[in-house]
mmCIF file as gemmi writes it, N, C-alpha and C atoms, coordinates in Angstrom:
data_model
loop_
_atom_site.group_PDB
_atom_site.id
_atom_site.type_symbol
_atom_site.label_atom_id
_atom_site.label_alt_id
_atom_site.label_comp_id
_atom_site.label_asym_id
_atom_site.label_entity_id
_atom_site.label_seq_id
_atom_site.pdbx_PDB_ins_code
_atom_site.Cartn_x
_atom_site.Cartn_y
_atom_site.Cartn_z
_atom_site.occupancy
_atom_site.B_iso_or_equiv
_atom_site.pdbx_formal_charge
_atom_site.auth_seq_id
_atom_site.auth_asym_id
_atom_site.pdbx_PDB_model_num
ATOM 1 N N . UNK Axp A 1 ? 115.062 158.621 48.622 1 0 ? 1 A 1
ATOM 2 C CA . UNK Axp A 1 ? 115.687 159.922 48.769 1 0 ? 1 A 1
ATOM 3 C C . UNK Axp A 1 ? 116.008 160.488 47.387 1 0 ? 1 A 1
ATOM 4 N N . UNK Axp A 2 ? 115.575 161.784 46.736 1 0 ? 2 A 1
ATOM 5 C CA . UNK Axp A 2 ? 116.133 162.81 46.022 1 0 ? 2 A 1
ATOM 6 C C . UNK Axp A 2 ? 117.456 162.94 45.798 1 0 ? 2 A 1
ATOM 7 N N . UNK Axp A 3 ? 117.79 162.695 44.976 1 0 ? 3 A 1
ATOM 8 C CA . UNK Axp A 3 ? 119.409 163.248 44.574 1 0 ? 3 A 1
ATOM 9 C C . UNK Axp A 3 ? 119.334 164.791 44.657 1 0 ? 3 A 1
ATOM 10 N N . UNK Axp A 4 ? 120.996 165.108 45.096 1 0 ? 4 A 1
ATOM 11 C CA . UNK Axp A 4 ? 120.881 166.052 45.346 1 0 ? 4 A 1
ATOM 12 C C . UNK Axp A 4 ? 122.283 166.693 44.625 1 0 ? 4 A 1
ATOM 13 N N . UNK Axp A 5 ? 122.601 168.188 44.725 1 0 ? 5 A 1
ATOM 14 C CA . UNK Axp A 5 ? 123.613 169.167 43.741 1 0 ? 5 A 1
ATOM 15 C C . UNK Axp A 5 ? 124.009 169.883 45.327 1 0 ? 5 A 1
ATOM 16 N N . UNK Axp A 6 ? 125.105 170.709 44.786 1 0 ? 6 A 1
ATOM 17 C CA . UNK Axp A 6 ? 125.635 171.73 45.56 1 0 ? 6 A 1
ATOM 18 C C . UNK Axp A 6 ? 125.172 173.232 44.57 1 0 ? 6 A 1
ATOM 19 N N . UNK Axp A 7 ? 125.053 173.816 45.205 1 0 ? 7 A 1
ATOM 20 C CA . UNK Axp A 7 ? 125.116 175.166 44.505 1 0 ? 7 A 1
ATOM 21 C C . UNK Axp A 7 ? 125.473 176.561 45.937 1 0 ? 7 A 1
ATOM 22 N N . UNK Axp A 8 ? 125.697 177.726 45.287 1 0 ? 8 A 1
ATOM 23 C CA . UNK Axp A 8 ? 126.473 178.713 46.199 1 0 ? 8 A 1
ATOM 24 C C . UNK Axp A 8 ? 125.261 179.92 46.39 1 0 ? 8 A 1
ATOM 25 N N . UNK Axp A 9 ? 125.135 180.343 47.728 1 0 ? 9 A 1
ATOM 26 C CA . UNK Axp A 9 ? 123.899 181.26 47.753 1 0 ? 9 A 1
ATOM 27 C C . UNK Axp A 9 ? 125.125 182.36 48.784 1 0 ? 9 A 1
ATOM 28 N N . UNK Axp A 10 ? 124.949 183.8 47.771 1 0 ? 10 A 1
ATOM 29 C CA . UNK Axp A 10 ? 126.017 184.995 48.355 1 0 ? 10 A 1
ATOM 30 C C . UNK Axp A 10 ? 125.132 186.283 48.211 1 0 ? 10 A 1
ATOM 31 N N . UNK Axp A 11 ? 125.943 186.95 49.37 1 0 ? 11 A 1
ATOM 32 C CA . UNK Axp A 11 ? 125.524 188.131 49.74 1 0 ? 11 A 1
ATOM 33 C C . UNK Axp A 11 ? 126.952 188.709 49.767 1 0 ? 11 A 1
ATOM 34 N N . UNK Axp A 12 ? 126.781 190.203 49.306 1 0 ? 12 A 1
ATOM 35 C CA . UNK Axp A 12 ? 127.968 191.025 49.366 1 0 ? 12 A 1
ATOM 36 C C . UNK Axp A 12 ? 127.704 192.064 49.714 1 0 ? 12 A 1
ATOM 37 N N . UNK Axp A 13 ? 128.198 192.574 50.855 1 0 ? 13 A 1
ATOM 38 C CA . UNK Axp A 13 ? 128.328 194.235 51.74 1 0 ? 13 A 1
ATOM 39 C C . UNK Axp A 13 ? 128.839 194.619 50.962 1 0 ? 13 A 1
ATOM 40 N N . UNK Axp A 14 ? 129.176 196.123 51.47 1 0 ? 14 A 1
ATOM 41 C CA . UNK Axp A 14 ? 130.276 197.035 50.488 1 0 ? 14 A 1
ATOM 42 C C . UNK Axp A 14 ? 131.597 196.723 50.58 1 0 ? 14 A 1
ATOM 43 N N . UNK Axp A 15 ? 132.162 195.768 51.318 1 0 ? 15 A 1
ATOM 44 C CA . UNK Axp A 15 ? 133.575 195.467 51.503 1 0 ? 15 A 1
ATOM 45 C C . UNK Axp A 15 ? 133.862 194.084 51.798 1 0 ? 15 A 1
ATOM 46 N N . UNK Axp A 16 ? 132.669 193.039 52.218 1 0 ? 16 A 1
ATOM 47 C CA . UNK Axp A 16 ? 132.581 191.682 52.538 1 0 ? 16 A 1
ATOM 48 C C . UNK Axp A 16 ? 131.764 191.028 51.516 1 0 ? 16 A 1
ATOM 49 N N . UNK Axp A 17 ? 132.428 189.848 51.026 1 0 ? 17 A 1
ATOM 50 C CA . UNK Axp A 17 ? 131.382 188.725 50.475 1 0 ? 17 A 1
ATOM 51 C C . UNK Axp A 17 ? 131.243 187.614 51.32 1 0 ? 17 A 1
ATOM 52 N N . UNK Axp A 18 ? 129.829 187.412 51.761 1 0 ? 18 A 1
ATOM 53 C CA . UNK Axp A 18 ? 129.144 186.301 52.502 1 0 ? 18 A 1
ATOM 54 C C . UNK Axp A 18 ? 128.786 185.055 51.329 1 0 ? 18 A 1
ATOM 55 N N . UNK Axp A 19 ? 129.626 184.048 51.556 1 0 ? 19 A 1
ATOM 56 C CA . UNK Axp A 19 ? 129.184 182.779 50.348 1 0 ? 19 A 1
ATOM 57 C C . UNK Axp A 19 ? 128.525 181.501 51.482 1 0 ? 19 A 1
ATOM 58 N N . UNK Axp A 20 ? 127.863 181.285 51.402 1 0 ? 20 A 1
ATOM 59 C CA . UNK Axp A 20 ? 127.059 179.585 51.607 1 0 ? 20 A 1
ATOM 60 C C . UNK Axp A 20 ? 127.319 178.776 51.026 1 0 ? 20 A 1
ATOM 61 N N . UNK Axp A 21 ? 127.181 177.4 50.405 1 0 ? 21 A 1
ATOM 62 C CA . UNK Axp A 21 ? 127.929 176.609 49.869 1 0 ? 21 A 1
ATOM 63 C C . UNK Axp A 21 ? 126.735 175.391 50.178 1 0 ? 21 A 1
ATOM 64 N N . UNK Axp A 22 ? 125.949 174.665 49.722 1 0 ? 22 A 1
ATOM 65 C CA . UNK Axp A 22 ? 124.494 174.197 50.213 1 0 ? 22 A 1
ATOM 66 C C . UNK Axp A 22 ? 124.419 172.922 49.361 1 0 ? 22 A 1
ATOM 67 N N . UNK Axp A 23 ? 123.941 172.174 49.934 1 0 ? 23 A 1
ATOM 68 C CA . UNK Axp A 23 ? 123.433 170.396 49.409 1 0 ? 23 A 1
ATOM 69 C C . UNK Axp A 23 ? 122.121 170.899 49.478 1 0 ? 23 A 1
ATOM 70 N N . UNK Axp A 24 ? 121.575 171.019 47.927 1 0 ? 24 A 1
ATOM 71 C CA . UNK Axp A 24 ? 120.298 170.71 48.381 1 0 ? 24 A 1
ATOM 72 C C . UNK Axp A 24 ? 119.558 169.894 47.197 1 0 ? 24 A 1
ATOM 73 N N . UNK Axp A 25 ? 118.186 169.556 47.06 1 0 ? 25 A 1
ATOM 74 C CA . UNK Axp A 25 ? 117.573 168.395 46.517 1 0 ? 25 A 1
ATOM 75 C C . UNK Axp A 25 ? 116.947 169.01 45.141 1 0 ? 25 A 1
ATOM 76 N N . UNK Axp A 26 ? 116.65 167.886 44.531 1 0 ? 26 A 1
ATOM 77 C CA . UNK Axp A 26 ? 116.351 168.442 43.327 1 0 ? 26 A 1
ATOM 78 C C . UNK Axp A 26 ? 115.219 169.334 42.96 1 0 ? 26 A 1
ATOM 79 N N . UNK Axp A 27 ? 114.554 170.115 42.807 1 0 ? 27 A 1
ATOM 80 C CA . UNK Axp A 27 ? 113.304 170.78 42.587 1 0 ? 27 A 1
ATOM 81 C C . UNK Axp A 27 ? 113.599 171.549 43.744 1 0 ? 27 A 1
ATOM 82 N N . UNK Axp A 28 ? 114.519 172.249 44.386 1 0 ? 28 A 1
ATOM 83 C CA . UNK Axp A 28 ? 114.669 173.019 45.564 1 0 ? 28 A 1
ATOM 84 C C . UNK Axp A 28 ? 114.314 174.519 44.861 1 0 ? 28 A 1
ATOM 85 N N . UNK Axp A 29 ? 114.317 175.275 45.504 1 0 ? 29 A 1
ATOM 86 C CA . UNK Axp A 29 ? 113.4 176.771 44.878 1 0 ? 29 A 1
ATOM 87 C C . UNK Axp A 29 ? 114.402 177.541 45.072 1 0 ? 29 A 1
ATOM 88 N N . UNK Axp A 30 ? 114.852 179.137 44.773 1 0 ? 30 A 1
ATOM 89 C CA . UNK Axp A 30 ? 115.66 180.18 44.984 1 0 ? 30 A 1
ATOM 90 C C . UNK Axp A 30 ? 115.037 180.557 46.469 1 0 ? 30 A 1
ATOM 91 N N . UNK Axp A 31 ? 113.993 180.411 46.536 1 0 ? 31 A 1
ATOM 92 C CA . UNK Axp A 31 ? 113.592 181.286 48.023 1 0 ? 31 A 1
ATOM 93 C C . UNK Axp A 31 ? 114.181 179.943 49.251 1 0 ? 31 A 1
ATOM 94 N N . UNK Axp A 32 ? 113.588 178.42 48.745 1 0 ? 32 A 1
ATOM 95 C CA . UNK Axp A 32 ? 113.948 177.664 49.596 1 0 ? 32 A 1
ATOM 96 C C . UNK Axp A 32 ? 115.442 177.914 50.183 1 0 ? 32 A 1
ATOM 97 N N . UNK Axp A 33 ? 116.635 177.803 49.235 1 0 ? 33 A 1
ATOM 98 C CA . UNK Axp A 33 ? 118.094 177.623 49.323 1 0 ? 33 A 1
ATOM 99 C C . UNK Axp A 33 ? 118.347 178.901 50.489 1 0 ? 33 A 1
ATOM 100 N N . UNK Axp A 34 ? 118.218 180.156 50.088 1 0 ? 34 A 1
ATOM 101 C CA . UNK Axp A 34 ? 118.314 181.42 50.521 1 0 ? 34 A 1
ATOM 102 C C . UNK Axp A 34 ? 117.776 181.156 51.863 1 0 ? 34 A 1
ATOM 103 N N . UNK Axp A 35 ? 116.476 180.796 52.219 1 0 ? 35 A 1
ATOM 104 C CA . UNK Axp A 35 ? 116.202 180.242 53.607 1 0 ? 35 A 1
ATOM 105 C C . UNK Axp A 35 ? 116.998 179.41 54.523 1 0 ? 35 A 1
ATOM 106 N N . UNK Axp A 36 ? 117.482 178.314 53.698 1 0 ? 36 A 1
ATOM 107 C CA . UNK Axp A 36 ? 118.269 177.23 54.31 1 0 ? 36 A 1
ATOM 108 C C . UNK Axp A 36 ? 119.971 178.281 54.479 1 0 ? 36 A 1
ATOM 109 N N . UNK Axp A 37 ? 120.3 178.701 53.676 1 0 ? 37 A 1
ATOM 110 C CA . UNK Axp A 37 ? 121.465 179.531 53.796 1 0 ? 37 A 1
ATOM 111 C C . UNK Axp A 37 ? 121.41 180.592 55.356 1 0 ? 37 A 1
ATOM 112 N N . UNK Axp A 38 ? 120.257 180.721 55.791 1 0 ? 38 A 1
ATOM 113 C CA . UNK Axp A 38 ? 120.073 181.948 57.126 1 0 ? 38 A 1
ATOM 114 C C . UNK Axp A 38 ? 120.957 182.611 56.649 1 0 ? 38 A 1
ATOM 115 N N . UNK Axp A 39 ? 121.183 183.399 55.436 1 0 ? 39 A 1
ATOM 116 C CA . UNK Axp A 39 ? 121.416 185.384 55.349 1 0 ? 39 A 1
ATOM 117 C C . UNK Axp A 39 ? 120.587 185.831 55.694 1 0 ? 39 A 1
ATOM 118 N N . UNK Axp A 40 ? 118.923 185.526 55.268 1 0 ? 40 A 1
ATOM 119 C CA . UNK Axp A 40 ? 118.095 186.517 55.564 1 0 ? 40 A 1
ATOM 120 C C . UNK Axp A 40 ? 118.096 187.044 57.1 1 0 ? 40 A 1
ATOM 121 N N . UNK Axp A 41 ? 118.451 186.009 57.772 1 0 ? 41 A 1
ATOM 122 C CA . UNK Axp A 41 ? 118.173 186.801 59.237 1 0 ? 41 A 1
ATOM 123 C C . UNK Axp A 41 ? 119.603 187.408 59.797 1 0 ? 41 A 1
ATOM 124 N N . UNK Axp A 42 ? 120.143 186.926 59.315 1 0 ? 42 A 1
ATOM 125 C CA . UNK Axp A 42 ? 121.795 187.332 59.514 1 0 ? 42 A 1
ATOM 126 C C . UNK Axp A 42 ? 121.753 188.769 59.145 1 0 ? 42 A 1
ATOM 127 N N . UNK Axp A 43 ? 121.377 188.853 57.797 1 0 ? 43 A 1
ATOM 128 C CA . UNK Axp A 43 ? 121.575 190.761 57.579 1 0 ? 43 A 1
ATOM 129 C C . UNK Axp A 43 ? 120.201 191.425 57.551 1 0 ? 43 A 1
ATOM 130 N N . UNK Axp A 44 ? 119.215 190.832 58.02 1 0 ? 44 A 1
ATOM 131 C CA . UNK Axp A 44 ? 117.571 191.244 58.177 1 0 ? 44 A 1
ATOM 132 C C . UNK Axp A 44 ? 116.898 191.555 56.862 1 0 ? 44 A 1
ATOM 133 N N . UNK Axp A 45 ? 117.128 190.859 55.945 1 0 ? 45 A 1
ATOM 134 C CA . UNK Axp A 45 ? 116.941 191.024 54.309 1 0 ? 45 A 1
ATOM 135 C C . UNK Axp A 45 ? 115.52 190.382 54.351 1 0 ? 45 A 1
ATOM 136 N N . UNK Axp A 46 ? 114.853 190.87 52.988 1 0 ? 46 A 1
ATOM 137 C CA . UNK Axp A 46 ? 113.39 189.997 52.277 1 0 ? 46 A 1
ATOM 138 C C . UNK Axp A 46 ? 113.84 190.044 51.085 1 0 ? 46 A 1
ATOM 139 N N . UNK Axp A 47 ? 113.183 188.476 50.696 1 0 ? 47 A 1
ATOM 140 C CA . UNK Axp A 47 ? 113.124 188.76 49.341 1 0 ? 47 A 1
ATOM 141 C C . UNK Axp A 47 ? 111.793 188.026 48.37 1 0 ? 47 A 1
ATOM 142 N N . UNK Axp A 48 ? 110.846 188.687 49.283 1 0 ? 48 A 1
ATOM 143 C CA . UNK Axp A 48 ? 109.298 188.909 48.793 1 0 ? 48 A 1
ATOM 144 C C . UNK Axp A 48 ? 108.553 189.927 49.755 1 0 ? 48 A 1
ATOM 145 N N . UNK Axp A 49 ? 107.854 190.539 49.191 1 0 ? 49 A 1
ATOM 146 C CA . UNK Axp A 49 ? 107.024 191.221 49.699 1 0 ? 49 A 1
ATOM 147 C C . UNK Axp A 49 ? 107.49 192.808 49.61 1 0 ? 49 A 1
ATOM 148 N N . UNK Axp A 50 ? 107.265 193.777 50.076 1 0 ? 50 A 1
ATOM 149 C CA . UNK Axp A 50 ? 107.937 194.857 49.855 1 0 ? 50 A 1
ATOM 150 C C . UNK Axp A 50 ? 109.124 194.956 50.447 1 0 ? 50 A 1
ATOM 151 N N . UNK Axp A 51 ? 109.905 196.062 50.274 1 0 ? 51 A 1
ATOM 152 C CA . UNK Axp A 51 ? 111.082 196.372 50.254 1 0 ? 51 A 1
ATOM 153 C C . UNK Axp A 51 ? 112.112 195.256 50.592 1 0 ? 51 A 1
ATOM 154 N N . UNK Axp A 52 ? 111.712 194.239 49.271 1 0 ? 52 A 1
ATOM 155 C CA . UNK Axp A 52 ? 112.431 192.86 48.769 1 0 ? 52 A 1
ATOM 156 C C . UNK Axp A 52 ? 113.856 193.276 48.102 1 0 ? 52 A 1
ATOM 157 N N . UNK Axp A 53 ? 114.764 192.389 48.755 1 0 ? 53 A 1
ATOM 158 C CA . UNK Axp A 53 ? 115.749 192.929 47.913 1 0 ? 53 A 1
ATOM 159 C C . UNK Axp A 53 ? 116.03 191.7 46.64 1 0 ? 53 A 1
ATOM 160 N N . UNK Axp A 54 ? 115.966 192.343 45.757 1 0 ? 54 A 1
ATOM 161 C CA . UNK Axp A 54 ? 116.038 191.639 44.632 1 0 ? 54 A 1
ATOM 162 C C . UNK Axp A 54 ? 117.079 190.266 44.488 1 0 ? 54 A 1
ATOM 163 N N . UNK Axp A 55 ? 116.718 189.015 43.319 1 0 ? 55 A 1
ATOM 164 C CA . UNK Axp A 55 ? 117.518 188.346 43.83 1 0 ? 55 A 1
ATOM 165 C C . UNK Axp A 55 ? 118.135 187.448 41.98 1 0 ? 55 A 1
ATOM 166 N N . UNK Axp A 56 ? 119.037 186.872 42.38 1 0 ? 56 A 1
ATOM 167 C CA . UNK Axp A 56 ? 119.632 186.678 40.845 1 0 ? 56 A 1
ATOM 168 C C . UNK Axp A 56 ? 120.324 185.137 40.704 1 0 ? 56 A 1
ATOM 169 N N . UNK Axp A 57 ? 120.797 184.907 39.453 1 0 ? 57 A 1
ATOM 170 C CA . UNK Axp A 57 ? 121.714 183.738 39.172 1 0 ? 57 A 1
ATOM 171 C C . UNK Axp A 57 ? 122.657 184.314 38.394 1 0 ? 57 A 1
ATOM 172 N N . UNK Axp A 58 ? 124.155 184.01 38.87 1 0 ? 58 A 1
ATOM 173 C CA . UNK Axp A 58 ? 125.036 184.508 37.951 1 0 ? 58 A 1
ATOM 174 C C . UNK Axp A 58 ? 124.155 186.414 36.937 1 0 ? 58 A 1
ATOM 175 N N . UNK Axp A 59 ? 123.837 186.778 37.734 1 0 ? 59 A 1
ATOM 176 C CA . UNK Axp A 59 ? 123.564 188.309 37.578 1 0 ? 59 A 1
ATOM 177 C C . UNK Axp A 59 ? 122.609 188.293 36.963 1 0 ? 59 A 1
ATOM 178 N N . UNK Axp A 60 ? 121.797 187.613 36.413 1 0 ? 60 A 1
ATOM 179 C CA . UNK Axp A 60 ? 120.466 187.225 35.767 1 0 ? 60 A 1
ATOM 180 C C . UNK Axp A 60 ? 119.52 187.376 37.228 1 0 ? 60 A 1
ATOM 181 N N . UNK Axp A 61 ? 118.337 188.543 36.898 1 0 ? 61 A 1
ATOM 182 C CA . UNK Axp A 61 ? 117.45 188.28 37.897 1 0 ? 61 A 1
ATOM 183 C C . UNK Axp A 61 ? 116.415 187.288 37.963 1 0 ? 61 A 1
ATOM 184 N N . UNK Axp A 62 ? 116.071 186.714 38.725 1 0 ? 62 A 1
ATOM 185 C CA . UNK Axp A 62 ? 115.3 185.54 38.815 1 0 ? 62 A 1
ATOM 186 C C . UNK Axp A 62 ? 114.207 185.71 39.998 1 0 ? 62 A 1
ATOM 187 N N . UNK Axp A 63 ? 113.32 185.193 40.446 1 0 ? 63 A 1
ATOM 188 C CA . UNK Axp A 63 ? 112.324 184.704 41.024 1 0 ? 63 A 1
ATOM 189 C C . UNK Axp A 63 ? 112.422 184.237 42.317 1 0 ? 63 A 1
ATOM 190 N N . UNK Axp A 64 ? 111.696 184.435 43.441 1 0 ? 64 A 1
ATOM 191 C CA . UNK Axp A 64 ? 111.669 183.269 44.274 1 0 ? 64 A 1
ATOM 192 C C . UNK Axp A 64 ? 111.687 181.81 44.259 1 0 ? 64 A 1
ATOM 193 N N . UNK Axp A 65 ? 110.433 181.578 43.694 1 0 ? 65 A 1
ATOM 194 C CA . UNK Axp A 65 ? 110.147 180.199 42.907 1 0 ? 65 A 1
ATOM 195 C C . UNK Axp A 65 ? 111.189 179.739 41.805 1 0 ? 65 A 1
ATOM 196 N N . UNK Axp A 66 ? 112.187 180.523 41.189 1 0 ? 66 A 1
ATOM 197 C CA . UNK Axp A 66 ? 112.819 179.424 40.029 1 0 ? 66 A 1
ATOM 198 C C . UNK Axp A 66 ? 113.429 178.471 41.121 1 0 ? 66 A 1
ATOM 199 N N . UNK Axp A 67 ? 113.663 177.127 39.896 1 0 ? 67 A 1
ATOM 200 C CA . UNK Axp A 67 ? 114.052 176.055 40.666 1 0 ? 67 A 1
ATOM 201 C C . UNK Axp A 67 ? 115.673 176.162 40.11 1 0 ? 67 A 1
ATOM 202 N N . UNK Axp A 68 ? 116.166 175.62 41.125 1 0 ? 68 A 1
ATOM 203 C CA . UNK Axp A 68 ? 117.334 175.585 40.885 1 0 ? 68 A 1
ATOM 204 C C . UNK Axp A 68 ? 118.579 174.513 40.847 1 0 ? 68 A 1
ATOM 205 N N . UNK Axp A 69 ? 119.571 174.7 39.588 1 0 ? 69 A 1
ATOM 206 C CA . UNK Axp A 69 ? 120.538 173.502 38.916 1 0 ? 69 A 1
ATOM 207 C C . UNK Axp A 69 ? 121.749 173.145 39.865 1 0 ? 69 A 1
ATOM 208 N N . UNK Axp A 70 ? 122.416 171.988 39.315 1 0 ? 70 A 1
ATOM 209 C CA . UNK Axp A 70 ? 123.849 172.004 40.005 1 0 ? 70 A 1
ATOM 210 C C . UNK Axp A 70 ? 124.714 173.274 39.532 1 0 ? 70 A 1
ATOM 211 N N . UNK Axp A 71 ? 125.221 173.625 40.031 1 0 ? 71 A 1
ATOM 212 C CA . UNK Axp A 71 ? 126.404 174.813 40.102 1 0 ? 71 A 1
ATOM 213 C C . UNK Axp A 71 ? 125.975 176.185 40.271 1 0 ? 71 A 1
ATOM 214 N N . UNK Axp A 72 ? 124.6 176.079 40.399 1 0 ? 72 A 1
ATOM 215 C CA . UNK Axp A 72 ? 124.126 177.366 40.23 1 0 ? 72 A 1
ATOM 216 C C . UNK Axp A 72 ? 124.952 178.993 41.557 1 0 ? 72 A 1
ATOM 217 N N . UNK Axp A 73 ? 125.118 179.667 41.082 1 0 ? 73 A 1
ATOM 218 C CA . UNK Axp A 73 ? 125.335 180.976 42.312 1 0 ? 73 A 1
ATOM 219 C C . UNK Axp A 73 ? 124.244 181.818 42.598 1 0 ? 73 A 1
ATOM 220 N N . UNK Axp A 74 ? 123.689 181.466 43.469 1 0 ? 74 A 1
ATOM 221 C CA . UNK Axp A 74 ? 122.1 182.113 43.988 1 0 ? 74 A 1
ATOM 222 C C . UNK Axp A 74 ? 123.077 183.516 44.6 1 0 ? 74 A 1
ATOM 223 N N . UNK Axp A 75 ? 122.321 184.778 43.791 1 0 ? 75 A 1
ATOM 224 C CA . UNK Axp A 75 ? 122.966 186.135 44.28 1 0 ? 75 A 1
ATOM 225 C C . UNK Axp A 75 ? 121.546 186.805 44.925 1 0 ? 75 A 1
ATOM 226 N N . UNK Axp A 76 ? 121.659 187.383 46.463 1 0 ? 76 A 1
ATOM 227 C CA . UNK Axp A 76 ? 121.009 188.426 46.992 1 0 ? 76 A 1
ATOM 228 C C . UNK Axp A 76 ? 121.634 189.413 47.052 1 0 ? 76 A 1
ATOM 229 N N . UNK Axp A 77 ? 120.913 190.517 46.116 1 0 ? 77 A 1
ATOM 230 C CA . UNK Axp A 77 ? 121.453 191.902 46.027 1 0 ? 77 A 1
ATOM 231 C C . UNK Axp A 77 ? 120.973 192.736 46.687 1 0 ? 77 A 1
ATOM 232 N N . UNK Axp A 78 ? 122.019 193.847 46.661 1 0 ? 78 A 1
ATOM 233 C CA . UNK Axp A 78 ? 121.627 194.853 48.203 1 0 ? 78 A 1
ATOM 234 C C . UNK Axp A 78 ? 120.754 195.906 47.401 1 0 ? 78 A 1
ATOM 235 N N . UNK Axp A 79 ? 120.043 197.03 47.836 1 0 ? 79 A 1
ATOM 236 C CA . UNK Axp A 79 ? 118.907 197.848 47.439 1 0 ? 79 A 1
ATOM 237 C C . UNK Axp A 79 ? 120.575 198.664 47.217 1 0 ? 79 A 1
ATOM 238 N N . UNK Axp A 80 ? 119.915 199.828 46.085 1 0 ? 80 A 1
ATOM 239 C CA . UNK Axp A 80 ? 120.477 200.867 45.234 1 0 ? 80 A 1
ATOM 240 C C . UNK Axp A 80 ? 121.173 201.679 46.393 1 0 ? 80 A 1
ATOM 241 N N . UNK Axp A 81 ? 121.937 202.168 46.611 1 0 ? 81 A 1
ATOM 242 C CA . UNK Axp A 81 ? 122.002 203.735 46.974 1 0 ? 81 A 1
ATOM 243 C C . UNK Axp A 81 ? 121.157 204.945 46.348 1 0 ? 81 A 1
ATOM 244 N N . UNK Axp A 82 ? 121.961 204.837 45.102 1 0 ? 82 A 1
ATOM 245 C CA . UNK Axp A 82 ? 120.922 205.278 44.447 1 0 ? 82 A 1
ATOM 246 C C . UNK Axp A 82 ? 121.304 204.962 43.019 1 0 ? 82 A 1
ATOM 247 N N . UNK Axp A 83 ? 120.128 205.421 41.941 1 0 ? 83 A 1
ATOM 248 C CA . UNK Axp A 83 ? 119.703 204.709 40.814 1 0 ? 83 A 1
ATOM 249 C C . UNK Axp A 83 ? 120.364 205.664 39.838 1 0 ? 83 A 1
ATOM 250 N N . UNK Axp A 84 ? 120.612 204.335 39.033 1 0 ? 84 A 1
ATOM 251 C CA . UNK Axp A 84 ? 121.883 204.645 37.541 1 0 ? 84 A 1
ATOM 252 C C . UNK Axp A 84 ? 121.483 205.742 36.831 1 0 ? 84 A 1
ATOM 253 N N . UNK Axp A 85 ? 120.217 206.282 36.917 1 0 ? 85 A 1
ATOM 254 C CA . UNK Axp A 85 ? 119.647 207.833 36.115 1 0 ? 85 A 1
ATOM 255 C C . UNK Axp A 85 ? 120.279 209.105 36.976 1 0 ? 85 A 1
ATOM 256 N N . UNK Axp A 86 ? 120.118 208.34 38.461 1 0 ? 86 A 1
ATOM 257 C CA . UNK Axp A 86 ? 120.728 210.064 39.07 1 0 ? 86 A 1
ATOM 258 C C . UNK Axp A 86 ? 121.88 209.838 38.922 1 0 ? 86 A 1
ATOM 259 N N . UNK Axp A 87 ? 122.701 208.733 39.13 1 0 ? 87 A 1
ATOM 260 C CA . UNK Axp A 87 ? 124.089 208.356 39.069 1 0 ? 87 A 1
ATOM 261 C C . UNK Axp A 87 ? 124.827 209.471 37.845 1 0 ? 87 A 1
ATOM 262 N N . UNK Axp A 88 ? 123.853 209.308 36.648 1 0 ? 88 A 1
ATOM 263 C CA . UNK Axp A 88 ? 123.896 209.847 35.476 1 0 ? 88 A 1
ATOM 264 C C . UNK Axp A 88 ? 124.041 211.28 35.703 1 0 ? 88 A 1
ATOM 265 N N . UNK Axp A 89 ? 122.987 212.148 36.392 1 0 ? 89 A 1
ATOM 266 C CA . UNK Axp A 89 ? 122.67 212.921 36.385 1 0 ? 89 A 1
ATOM 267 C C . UNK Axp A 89 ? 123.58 213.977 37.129 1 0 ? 89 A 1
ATOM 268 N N . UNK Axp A 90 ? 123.999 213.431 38.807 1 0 ? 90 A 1
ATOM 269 C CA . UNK Axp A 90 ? 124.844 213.889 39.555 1 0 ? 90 A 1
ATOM 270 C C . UNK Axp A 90 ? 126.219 214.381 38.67 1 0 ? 90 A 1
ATOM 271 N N . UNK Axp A 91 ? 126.92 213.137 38.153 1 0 ? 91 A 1
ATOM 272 C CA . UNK Axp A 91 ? 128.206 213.125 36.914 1 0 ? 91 A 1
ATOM 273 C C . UNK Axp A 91 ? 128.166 214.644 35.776 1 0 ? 91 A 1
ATOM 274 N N . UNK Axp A 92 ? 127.687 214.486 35.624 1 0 ? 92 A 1
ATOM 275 C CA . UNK Axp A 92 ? 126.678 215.522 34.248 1 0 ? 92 A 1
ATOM 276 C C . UNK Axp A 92 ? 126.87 216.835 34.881 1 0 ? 92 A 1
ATOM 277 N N . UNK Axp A 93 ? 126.083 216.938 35.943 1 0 ? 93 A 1
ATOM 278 C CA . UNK Axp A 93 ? 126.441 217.919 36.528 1 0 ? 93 A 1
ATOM 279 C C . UNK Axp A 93 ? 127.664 218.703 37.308 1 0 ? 93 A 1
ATOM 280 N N . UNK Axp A 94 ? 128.429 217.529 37.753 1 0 ? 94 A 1
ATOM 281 C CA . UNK Axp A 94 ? 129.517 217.562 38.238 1 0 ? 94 A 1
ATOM 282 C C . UNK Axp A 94 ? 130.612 218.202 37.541 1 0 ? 94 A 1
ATOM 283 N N . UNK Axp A 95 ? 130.327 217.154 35.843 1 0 ? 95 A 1
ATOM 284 C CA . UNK Axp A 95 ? 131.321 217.359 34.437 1 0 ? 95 A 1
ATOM 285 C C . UNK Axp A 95 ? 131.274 218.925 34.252 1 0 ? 95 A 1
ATOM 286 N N . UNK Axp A 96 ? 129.983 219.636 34.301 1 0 ? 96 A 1
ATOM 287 C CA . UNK Axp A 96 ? 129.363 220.749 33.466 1 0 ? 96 A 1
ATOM 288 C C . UNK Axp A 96 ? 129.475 222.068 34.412 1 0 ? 96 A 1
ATOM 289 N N . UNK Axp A 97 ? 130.382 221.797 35.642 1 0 ? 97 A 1
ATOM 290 C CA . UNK Axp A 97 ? 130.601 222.851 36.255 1 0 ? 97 A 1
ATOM 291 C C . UNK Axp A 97 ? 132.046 222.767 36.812 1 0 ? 97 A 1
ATOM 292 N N . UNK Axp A 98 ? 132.841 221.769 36.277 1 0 ? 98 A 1
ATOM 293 C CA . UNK Axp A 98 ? 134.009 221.823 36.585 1 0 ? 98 A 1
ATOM 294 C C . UNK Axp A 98 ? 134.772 222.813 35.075 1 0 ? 98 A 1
């Protein structure tokens, strides 16, 4: 048998954080853990193929395939509302007519 680590695989709504908490073996993958965690079907998420929602370590984006350490925090992030240029842009405009 493989020795094995704990590491934390989370999902966060706009008002809830979903944490997992997982034994798993050494050479285990980001996509494996995330599988074994069942978020994906819990909040109907991908994270390959199109409209994948991107996925991270401690806010570092990462891969399906990276393998993953003891302590690691496997993060699935939610898709944009919308993107930090209009974010920009909306503000700007907002500023420039008040």
């Amino acid at each position: 048998m493989r020795p094995g680590f704990s590491i934390d695989v989370v999902y966060c709504e706009r008002d809830q954080q979903h944490c997992v908490t997982l034994q798993v073996e050494e050479g285990c993958s980001a996509a494996q853990a995330i599988e074994l965690s069942n978020l994906l079907q819990r909040f109907d998420l991908k994270i390959e193929g199109t409209q994948a929602s991107p996925i991270g370590i401690f806010g570092k984006k990462v891969s399906p395939d990276t393998e993953l350490n003891h302590g690691d925090r496997l993060e699935i992030y939610r898709p944009l509302l919308l993107s930090p240029t209009e974010a920009r842009r909306l503000r700007a405009r907002t500023l420039a007519t008040s």
